[in-house]
C-alpha positions as a Markdown table, in Angstrom:
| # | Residue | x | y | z |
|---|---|---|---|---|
| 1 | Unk | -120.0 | 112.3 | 31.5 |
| 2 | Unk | -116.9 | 112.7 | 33.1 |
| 3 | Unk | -113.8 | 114.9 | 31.4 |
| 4 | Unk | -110.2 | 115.7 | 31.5 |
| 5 | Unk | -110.6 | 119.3 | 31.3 |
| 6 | Unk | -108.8 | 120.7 | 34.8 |
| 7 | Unk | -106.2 | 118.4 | 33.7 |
| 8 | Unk | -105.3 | 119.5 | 30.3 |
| 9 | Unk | -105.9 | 123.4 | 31.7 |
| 10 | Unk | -103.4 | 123.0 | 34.2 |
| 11 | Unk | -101.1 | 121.3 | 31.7 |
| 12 | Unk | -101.2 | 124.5 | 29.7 |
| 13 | Unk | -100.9 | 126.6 | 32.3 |
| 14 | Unk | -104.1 | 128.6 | 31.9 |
| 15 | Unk | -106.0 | 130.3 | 34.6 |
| 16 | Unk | -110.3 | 129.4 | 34.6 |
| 17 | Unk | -110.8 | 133.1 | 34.2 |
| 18 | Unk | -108.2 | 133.1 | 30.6 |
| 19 | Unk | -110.2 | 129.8 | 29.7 |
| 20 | Unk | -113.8 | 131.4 | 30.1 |
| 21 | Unk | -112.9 | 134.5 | 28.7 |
| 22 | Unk | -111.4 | 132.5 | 25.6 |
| 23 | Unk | -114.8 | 130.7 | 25.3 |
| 24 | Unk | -117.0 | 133.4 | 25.9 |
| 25 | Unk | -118.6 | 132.0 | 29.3 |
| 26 | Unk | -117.8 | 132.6 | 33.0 |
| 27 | Unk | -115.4 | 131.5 | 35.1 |
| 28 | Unk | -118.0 | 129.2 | 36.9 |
| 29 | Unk | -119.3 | 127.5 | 33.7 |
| 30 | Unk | -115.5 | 126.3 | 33.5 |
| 31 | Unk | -115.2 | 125.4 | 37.4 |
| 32 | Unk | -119.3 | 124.0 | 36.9 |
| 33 | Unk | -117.6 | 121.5 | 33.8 |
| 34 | Unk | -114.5 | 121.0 | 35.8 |
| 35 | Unk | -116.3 | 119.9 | 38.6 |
| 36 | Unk | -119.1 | 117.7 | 36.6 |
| 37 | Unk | -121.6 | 119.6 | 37.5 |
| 38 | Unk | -122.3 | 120.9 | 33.6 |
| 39 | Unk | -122.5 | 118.9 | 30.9 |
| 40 | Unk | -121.3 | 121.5 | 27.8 |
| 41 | Unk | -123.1 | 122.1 | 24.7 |
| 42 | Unk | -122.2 | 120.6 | 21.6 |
| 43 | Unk | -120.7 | 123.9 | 20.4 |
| 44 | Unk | -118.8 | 124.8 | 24.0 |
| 45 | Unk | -117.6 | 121.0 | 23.8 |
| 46 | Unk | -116.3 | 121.3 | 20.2 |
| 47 | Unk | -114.8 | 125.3 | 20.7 |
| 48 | Unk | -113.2 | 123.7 | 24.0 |
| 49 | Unk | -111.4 | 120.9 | 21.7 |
| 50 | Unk | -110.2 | 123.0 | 18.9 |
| 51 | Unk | -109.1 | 125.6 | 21.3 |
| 52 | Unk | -106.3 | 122.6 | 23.0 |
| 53 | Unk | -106.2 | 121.1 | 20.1 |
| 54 | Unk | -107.3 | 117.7 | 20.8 |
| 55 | Unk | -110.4 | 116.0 | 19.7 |
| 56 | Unk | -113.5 | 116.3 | 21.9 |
| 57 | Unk | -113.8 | 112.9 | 23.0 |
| 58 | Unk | -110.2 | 113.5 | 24.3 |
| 59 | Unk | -111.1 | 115.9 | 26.8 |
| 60 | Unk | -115.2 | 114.5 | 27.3 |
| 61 | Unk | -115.4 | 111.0 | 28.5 |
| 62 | Unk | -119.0 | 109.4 | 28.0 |
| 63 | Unk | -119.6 | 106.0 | 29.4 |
| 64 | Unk | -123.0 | 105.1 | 28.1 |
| 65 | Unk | -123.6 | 103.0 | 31.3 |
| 66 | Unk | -123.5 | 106.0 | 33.4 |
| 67 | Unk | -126.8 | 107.7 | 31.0 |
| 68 | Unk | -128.8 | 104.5 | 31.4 |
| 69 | Unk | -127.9 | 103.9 | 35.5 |
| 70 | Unk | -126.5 | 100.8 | 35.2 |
């Protein structure tokens, strides 16, 4: 799954640190997400979105050939 998250941070001008702290997780879960390295949970996904504003599949990109390796 790939996302847009970095970019829409940076948009806003929000640190990591302001972003993790506003979601309850550390500063690494945001750079692990940013990175694609961590896949959120349906709940961190969802709090993510309503905390920009924006739907989740505007920030989370899934591209179901990706999941099944083709």
């Amino acid at each position: 799954m790939n996302n847009r998250l970095e970019e829409i941070r940076k948009e806003q001008g929000i640190k990591q640190e302001e972003l993790a702290q506003a979601m309850g997780v550390s500063r690494q879960t945001i750079g692990s997400l940013e990175n694609g390295r961590y896949n959120p949970s349906i709940i961190l996904a969802i709090k993510l979105a309503r905390f920009f504003g924006m739907a989740v599949e505007d920030i989370f990109i899934y591209d179901e050939n990706e999941s099944e390796g083709k």
